[in-house]
Wavefront OBJ file of the C-alpha trace (Angstrom):
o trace
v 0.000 0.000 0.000
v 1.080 3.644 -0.688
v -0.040 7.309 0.041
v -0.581 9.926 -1.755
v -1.289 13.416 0.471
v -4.071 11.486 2.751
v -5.099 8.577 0.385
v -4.074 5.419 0.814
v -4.138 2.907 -1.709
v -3.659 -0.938 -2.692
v -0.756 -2.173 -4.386
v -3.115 -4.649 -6.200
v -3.898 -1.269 -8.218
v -0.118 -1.862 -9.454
v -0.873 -4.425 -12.023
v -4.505 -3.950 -12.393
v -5.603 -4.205 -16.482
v -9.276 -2.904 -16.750
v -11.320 -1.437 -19.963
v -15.148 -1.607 -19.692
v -16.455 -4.505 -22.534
v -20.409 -3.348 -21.806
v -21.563 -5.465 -24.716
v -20.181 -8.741 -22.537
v -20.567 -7.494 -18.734
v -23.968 -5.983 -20.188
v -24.233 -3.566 -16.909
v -23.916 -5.906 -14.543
v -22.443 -3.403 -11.951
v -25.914 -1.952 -12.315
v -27.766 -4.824 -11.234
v -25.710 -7.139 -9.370
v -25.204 -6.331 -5.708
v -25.873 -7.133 -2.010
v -27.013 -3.594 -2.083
v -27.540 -0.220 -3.311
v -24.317 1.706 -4.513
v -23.140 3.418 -1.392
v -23.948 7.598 -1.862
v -22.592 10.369 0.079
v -24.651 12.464 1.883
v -23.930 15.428 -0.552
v -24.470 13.952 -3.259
v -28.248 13.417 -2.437
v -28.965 16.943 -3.252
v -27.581 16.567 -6.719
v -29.141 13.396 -7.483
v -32.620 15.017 -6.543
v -31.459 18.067 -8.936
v -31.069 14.835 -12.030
v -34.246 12.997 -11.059
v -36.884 14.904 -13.370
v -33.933 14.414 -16.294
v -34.593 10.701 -16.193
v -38.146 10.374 -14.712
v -39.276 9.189 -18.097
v -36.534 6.911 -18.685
v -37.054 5.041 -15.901
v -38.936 1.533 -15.393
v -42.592 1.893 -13.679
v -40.928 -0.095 -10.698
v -38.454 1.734 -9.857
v -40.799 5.101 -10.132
v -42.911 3.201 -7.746
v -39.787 2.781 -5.091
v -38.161 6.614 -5.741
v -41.929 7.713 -5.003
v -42.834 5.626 -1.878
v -39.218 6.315 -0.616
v -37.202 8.853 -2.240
v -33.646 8.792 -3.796
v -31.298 7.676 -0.909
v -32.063 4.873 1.581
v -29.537 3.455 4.682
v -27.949 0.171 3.877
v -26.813 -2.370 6.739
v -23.965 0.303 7.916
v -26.834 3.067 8.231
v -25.088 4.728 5.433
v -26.579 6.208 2.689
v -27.250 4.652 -0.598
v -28.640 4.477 -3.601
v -31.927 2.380 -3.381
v -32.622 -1.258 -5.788
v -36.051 -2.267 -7.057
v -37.386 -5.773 -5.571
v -34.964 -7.404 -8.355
v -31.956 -5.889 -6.771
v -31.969 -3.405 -10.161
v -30.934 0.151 -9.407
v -33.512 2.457 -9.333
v -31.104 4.301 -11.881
v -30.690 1.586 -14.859
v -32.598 1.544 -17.894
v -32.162 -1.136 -20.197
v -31.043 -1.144 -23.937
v -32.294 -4.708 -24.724
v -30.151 -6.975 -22.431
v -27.631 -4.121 -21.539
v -28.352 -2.190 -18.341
v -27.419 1.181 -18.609
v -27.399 4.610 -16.199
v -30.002 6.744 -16.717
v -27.845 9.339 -14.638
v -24.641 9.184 -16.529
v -26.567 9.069 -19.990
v -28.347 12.518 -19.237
v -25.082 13.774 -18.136
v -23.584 12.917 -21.540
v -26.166 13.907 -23.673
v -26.337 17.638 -21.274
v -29.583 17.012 -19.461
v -27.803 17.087 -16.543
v -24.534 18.371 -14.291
v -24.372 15.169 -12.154
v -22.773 12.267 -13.467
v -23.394 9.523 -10.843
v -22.864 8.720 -7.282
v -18.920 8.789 -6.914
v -18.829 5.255 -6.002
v -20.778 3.955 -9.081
v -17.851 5.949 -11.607
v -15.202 4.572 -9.366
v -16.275 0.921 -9.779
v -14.609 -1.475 -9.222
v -12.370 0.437 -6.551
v -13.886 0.980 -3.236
v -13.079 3.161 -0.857
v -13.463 3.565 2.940
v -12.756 5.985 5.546
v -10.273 5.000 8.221
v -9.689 7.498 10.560
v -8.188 10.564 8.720
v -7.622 8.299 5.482
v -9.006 7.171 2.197
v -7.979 3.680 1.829
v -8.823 2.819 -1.445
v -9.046 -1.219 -2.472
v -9.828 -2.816 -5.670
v -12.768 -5.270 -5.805
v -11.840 -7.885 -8.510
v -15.345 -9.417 -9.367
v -16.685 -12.095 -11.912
v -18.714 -9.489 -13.323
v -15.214 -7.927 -14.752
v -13.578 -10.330 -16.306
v -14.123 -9.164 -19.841
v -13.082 -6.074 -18.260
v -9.806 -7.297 -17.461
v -9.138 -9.310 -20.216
v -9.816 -6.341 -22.701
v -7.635 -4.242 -20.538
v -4.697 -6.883 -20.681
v -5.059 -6.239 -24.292
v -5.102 -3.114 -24.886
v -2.322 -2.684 -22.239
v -4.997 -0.097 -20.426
v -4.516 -0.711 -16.688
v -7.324 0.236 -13.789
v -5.436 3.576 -12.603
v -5.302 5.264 -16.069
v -8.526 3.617 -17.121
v -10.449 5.474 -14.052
v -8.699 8.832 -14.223
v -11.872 10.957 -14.608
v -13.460 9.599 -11.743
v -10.405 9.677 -9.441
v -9.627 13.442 -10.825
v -13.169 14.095 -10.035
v -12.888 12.868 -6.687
v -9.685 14.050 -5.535
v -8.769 16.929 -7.922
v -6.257 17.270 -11.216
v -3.291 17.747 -9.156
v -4.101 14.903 -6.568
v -4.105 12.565 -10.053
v -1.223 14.011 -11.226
v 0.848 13.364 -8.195
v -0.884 9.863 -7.630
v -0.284 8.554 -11.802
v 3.866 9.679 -10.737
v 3.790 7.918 -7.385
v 1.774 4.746 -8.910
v 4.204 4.948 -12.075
v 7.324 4.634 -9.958
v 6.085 2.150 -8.054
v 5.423 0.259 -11.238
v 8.712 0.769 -12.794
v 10.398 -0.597 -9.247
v 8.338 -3.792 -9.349
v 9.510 -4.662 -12.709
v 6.473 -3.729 -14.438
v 6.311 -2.001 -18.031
v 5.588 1.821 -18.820
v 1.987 2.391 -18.910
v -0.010 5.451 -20.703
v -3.196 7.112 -20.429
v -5.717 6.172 -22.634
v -7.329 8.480 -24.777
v -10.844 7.563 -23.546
v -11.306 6.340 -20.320
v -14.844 4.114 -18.933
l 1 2 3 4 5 6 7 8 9 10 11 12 13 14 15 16 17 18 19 20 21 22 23 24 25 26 27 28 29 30 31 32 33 34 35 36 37 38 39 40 41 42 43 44 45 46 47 48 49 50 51 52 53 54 55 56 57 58 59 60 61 62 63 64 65 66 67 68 69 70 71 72 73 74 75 76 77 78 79 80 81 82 83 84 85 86 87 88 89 90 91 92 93 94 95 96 97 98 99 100 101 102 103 104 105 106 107 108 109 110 111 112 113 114 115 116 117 118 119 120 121 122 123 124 125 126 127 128 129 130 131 132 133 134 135 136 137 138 139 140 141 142 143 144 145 146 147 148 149 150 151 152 153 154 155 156 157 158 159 160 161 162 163 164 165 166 167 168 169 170 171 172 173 174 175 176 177 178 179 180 181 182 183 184 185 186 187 188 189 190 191 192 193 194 195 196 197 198 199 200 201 202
């Protein structure tokens, strides 16, 4: 594990290939889970702020749920998250066939909208928690992402460049910067080749 200001982070994020294959994962992230994504408490505000953008977008069910109980519920830690239909489906996903997609980050692409996604849904797979005064961030290496994986072996795209938006997003441009040196040397000193940013990250 390494630090970078007051973030600390894996050394499985070393050698970690990822690039998102949604034609073979077909947003699973969206609707596999023990739970709702986890959401921070600011972010409810801003995911109120996106609902009417995707109202019509989304399935009758999960209308139903956002309507009997809003946008945010408390999962098993009594933190907040993002609340799942009775089929464990975010309240979020539409579907594109057999693909689940995010209503959220679609409107925010096409300009509907200024909020992307819950922080924790565009940093998938990495996880992080609070300890104390630190961000310990871990990577989750699921099923789910093995096309993921294998494309980013590949393509020679690994997690850490793959996710820069998101991390930039939730750390800041110069927080990325200094991380992408730190997690390059470390690379270099494990034996591990040069590695570049892509030109389009998930």
């Amino acid at each position: 594990m390494f630090a970078v200001d007051d973030v600390l982070i894996s050394d499985a994020l070393l050698e970690a290939p990822f690039m998102c294959v949604l034609s073979a994962c077909k947003g699973a992230c969206c609707v596999q889970g023990e739970s709702g994504a986890p959401l921070r408490k600011e972010e409810i505000g801003e995911l109120e702020a996106a609902l009417p953008h995707v109202w019509e977008d989304l399935r009758p069910a999960a209308r139903r749920a956002i309507e009997e109980n809003g946008v945010w519920e408390s999962n098993e830690n009594d933190d907040c998250a993002v609340p799942c239909t009775d089929d464990g489906v975010c309240v979020f996903a539409t579907f594109d066939g057999p693909v689940a997609i995010c209503s959220l980050h679609r409107a925010y692409e096409e300009g509907q909208s200024e909020f992307v996604k819950p922080i924790s849904c565009h940093l998938f797979p990495l996880r992080i928690e609070r300890i104390g005064e630190f961000d310990v961030v871990n990577v989750q290496r699921l099923r789910i992402c093995r096309p993921a994986r294998k494309e980013g072996r590949r393509a020679g795209v690994e997690l850490a460049e793959a996710l820069q938006q998101p991390l930039t997003r939730a750390y800041g441009a110069a927080w990325y910067e200094k991380f992408y040196r730190a997690w390059s040397e470390r690379r270099q000193q494990a034996g591990l080749s040069p590695s570049r940013i892509p030109e389009k990250a998930c």
